[in-house]
MARKOLKOL-472742 format. One line per 8 residues: for each residue x, y, z of C-alpha. Coordinates in Angstrom, 1 decimal, padded with zeros to 4 digits, always signed. Layout:
<pts>
X/Y/Z; ...
</pts>
This chain:
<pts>
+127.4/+155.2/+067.1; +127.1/+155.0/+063.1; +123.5/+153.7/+063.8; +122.7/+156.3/+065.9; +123.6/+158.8/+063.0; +121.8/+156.8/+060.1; +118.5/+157.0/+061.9; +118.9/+160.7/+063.1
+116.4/+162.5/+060.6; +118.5/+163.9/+057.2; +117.3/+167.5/+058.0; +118.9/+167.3/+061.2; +122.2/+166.4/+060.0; +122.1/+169.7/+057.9; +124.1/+173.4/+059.0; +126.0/+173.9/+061.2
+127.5/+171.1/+060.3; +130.1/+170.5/+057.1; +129.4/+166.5/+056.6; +128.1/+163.2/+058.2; +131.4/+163.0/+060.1; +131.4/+166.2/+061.6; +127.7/+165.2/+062.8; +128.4/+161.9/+064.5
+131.4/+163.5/+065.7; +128.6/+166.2/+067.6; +126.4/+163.4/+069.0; +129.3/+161.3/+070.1; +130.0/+164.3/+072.3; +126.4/+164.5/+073.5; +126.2/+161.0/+074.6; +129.4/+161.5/+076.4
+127.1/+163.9/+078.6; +124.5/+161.8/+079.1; +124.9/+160.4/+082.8; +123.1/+157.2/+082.6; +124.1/+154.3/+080.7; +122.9/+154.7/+077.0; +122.3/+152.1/+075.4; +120.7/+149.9/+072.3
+119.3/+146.5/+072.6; +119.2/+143.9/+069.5; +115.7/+142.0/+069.8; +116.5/+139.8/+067.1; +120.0/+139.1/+068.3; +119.7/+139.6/+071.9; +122.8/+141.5/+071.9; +123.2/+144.7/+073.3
+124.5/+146.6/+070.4; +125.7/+150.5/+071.4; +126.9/+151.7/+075.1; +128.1/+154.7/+076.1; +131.0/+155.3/+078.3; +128.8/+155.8/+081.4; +128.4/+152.0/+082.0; +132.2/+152.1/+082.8
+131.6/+154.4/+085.8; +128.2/+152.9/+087.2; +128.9/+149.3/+086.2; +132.7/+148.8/+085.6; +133.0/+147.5/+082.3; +133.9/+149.2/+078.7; +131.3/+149.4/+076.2; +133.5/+147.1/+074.0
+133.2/+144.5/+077.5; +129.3/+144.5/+077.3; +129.6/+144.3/+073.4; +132.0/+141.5/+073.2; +129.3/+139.5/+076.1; +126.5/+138.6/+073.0; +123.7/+136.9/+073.4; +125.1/+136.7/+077.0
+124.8/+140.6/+077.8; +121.5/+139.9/+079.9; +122.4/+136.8/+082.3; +125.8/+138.9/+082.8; +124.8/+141.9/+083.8; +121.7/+141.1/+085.7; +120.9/+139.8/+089.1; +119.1/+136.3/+088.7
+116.7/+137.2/+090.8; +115.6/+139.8/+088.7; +116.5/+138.4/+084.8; +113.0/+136.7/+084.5; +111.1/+140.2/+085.1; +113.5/+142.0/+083.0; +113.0/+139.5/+080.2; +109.3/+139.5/+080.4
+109.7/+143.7/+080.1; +112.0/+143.4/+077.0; +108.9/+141.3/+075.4; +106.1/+143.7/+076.3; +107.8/+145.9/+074.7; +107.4/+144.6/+071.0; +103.8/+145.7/+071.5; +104.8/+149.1/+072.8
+103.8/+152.2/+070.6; +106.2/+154.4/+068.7; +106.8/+157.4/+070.7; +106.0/+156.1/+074.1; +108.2/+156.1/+077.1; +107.9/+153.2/+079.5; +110.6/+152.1/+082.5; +111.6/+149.3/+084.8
+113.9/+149.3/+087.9; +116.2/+146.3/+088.5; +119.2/+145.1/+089.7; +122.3/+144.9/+088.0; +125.9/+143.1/+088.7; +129.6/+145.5/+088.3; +132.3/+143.8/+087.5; +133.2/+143.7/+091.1
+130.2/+141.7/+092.5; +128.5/+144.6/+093.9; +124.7/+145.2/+093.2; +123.4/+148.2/+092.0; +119.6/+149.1/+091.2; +119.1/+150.4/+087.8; +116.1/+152.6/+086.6; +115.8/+152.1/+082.7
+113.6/+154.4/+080.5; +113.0/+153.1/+077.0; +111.6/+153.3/+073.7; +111.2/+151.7/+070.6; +114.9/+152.8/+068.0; +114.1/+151.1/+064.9; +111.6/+148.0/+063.7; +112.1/+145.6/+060.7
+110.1/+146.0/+057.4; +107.2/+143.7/+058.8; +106.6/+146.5/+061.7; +107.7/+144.1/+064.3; +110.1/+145.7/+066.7; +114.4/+145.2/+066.2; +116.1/+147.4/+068.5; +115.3/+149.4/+071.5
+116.9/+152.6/+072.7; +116.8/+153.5/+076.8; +118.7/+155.2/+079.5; +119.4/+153.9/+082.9; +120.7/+155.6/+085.6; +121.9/+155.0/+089.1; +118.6/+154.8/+091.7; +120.6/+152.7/+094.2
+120.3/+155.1/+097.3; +116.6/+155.8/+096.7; +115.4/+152.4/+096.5; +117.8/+151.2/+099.3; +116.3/+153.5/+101.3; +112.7/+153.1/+100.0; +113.4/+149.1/+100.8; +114.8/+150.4/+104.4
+111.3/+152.0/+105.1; +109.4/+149.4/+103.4; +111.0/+147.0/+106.2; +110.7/+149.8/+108.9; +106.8/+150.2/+108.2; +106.3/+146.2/+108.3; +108.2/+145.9/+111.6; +106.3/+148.6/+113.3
+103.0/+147.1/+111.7; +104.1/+143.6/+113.1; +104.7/+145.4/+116.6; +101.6/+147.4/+116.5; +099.3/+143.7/+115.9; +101.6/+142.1/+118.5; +100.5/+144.9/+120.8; +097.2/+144.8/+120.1
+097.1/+141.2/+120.4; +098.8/+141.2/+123.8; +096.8/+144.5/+125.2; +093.7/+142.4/+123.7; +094.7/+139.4/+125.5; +095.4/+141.3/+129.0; +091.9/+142.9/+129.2; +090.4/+139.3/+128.2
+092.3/+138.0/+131.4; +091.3/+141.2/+133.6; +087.8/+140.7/+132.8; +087.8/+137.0/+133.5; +089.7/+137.5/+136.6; +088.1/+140.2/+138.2; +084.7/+138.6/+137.6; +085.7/+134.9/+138.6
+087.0/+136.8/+141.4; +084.4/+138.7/+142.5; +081.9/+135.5/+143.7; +084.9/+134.0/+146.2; +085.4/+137.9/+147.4; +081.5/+138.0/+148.2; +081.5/+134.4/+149.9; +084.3/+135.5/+152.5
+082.6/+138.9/+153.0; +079.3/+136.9/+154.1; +081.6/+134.4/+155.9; +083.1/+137.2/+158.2; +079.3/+138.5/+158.4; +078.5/+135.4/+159.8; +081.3/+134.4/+161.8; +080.7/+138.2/+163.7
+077.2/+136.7/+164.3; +078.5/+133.5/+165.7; +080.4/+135.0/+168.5; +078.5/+136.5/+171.5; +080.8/+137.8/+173.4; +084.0/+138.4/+171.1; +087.2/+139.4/+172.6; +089.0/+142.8/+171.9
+091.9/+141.0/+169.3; +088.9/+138.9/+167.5; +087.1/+142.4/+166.9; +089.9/+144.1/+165.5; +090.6/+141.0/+163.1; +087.0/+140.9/+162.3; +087.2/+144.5/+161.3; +090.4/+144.4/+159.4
+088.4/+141.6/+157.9; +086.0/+143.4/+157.2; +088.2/+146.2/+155.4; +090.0/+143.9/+153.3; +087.1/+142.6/+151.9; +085.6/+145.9/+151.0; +088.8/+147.7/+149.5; +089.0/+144.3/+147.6
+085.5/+144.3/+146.5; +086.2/+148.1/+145.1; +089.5/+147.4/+143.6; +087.7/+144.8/+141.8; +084.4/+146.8/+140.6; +087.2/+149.5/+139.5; +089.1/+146.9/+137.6; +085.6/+145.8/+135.4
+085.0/+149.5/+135.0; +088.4/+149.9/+133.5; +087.9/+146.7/+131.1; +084.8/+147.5/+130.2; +086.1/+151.3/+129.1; +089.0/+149.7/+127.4; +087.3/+146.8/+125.3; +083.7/+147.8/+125.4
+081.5/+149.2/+122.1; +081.7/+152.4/+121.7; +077.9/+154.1/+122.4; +076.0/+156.4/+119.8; +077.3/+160.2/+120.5; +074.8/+162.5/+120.4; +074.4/+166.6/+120.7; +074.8/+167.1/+124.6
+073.6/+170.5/+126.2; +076.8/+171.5/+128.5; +074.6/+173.2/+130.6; +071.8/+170.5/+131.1; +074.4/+167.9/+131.9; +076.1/+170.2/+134.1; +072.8/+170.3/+136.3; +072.0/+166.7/+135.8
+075.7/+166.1/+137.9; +075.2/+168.8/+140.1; +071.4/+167.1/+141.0; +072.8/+163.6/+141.5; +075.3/+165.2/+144.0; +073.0/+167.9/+145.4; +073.8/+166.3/+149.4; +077.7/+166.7/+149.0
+077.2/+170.3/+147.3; +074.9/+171.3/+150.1; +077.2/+170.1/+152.7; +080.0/+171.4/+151.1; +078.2/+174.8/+150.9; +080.0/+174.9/+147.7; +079.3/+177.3/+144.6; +079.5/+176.0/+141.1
+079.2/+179.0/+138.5; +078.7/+177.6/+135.0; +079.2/+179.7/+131.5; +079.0/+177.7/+128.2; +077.7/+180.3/+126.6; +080.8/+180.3/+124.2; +080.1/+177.2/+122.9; +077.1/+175.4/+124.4
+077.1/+171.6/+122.6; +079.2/+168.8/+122.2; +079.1/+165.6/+120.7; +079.4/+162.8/+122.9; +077.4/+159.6/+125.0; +074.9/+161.3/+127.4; +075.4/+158.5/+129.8; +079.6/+158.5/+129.5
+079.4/+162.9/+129.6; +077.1/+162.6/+132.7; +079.4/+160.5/+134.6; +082.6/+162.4/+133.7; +081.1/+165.1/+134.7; +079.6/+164.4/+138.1; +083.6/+162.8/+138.5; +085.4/+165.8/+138.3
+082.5/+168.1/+140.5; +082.3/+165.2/+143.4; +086.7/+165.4/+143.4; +086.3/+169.0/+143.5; +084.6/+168.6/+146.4; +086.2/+165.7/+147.9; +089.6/+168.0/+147.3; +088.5/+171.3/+148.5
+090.5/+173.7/+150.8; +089.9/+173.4/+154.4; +090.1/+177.1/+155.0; +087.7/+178.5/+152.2; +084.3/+177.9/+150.5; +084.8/+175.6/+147.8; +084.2/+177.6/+144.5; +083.7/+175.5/+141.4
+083.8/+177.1/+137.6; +082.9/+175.6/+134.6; +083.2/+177.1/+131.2; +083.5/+176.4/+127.6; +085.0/+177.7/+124.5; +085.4/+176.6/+120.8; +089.1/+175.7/+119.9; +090.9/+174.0/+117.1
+090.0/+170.8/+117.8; +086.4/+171.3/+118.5; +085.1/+172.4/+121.6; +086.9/+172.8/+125.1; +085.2/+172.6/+128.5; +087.4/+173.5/+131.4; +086.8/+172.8/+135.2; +088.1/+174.8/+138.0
+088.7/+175.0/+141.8; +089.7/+176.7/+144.4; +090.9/+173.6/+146.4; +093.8/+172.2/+147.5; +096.2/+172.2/+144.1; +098.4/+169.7/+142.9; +102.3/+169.9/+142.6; +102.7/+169.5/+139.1
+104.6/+168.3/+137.2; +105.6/+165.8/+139.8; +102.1/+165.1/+140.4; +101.2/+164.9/+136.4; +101.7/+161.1/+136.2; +099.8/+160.0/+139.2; +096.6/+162.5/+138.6; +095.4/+160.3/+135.4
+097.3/+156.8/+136.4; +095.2/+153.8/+137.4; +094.9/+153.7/+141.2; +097.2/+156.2/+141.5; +096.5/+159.1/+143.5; +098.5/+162.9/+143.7; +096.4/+163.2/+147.7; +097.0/+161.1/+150.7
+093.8/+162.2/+152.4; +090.6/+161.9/+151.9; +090.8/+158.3/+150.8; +089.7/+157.6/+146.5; +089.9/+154.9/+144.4; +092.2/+156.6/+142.0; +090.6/+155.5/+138.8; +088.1/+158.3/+138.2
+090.4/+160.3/+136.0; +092.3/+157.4/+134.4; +088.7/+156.5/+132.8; +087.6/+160.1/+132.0; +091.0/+160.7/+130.0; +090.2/+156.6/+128.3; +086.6/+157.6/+127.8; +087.4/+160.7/+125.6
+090.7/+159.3/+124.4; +087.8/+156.2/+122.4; +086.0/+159.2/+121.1; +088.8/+161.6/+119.6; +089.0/+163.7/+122.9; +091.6/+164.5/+125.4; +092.0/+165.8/+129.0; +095.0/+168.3/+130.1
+095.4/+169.3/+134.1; +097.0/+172.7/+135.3; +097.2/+173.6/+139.0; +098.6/+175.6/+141.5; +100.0/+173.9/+144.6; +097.5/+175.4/+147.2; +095.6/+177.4/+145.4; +093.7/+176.1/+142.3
+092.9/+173.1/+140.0; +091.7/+173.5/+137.0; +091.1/+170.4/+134.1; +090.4/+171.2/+130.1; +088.5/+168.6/+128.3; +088.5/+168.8/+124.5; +084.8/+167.2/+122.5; +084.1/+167.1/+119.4
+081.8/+169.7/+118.2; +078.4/+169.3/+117.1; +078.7/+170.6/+113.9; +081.9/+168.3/+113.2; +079.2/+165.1/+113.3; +080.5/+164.1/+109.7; +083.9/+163.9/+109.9
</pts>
């Protein structure tokens, strides 16, 4: 403490108080405060020279304990692991200037085995007459919960990083294995639809039981063959490249869908009222838009309400994530929620009758999931259907 008080500047140690005594007397009761370990470190020596009472409560031991420990203060009082960084801080800071501040956190051992982490602030006390540096002054205080807790979600982070590669390794790995196998598939399919072709050919006059096999034949080979085109369409939206967007005119697309299923509208005698006039353009893959969007009109259609003229709307509207096109009917509904999972699973499908893949909807929500969209459903059993796809908007090409 007397060191403290011969380097405090004279004019400091003037009024209020009487003498030097009273003075170190007022500082003593200042460091008291302080509630990090103050302390002064011998470069020369290696000794730590000064601590205040504070080490007692963070550390365990008196300041005459750590005084008594010498040259041996450091290899004491710090974790092994961590004795080799703290030395090489101690050294870099003989070059540090007068007046700066630097810190270091590390941990430290209490008298009772237990580690605690230790941030230390420090500055240069005093130096020799050659300018080289002789004792240090610094402040360290208690950061044990913050970095046990900054270590916790340092470990957390890695673990879900490891998870997330393992995933994507594995997810990688099943679409490799879906692609191989539905195209190594796809040539044996083909051979034993030609081989039921040909067999049919073979016999003149087949029997009842040979016809109905041949059929079911027949059947199984072409709900096989589309399970398996559906499969490649799904790896292929999964894994493919994703395609150039450009600016798409909602209302040119719209027709473009509504011309490649002109015969189904026609026999349908459905109407399909269109208003983009809200927000006209999005930015996405002509080909990838056109295909969503004759999707959704052709199972508009396919689901219509026996009893009434199918009416299909299609509007659009800016929103906070760019631009929202939304697609109603008048047909049959869904029961939602209970139907929410099977409308946009893979061959899954929320209607028994008429017959569907039950993939159309899984790679519409995929194909704007890859470019930053989404696809929501709302319905009313009976009564209506109605889907809202989100693009991005054209003037959002940048970012």
């Amino acid at each position: 403490m007397q060191q403290i008080a011969n380097s405090i500047d004279a004019q400091a140690l003037r009024a209020p108080f009487k003498d030097e005594f009273d003075a170190i007397q007022f500082y003593e009761q200042i460091v008291s405060l302080v509630p990090g370990i103050l302390y002064i470190y011998n470069h020369k020596h290696e000794t730590n020279e000064y601590s205040n009472n504070s080490i007692g409560a963070l550390l365990g031991y008196s300041p005459e304990e750590v005084l008594e420990m010498g040259e041996n203060v450091l290899p004491n009082l710090i974790h092994p692991d961590d004795l080799p960084r703290l030395g090489r801080y101690f050294a870099s800071l003989k070059s540090l200037d007068d007046g700066v501040t630097t810190g270091i956190e590390y941990r430290a051992i209490a008298s009772d085995g237990s580690t605690v982490w230790l941030r230390s602030n420090d500055a240069i006390f005093q130096r020799d007459t050659d300018g080289e540096v002789l004792r240090h002054i610094g402040v360290s205080n208690d950061v044990t919960e913050q970095v046990t807790k900054s270590l916790r979600l340092a470990e957390i982070n890695k673990e879900l990083e490891e998870r997330t590669a393992q995933l994507e390794r594995s997810n990688a790995e099943l679409e490799q294995l879906a692609y191989i196998a539905t195209h190594d598939l796809k040539v044996p399919l083909s051979n034993l639809s030609h081989l039921v072709e040909m067999l049919e050919e073979e016999l003149e006059t087949p029997s009842q039981e040979a016809t109905e096999a041949l059929g079911w034949m027949q059947g199984a080979c072409r709900q096989a063959n589309e399970k398996l085109a559906a499969l490649v369409r799904v790896a292929e939206v999964r894994s493919g490249e994703l395609n150039p967007r450009a600016v798409i005119d909602l209302a040119s697309a719209t027709q473009k869908a509504c011309h490649a299923l002109s015969c189904e509208i026609a026999e349908a005698g459905a109407r399909i009222e269109i208003d983009f006039s809200a927000a006209p353009a999005v930015l996405f893959p002509e080909f990838e838009i056109s295909s969503m969007f004759e999707n959704l009109i052709s199972n508009a259609l396919r689901y219509a309400h026996p009893a009434r003229r199918p009416v299909i709307t299609l509007q659009s509207r800016k929103c906070a994530h760019g631009v929202e096109m939304c697609i109603r009917d008048n047909g049959r509904g869904l029961s939602l929620p209970q139907d929410a999972e099977k409308v946009f699973g893979l061959f899954k499908r929320a209607h028994v009758h008429p017959e569907g893949s039950g993939i159309a909807l899984y790679i519409i929500r995929k194909m704007l999931e890859r470019y930053g969209g989404s696809i929501t459903v709302d319905s009313s059993k009976g009564e209506w259907t109605e889907f809202a796809l989100t693009f991005t908007a054209p003037e959002r090409a940048g970012s």
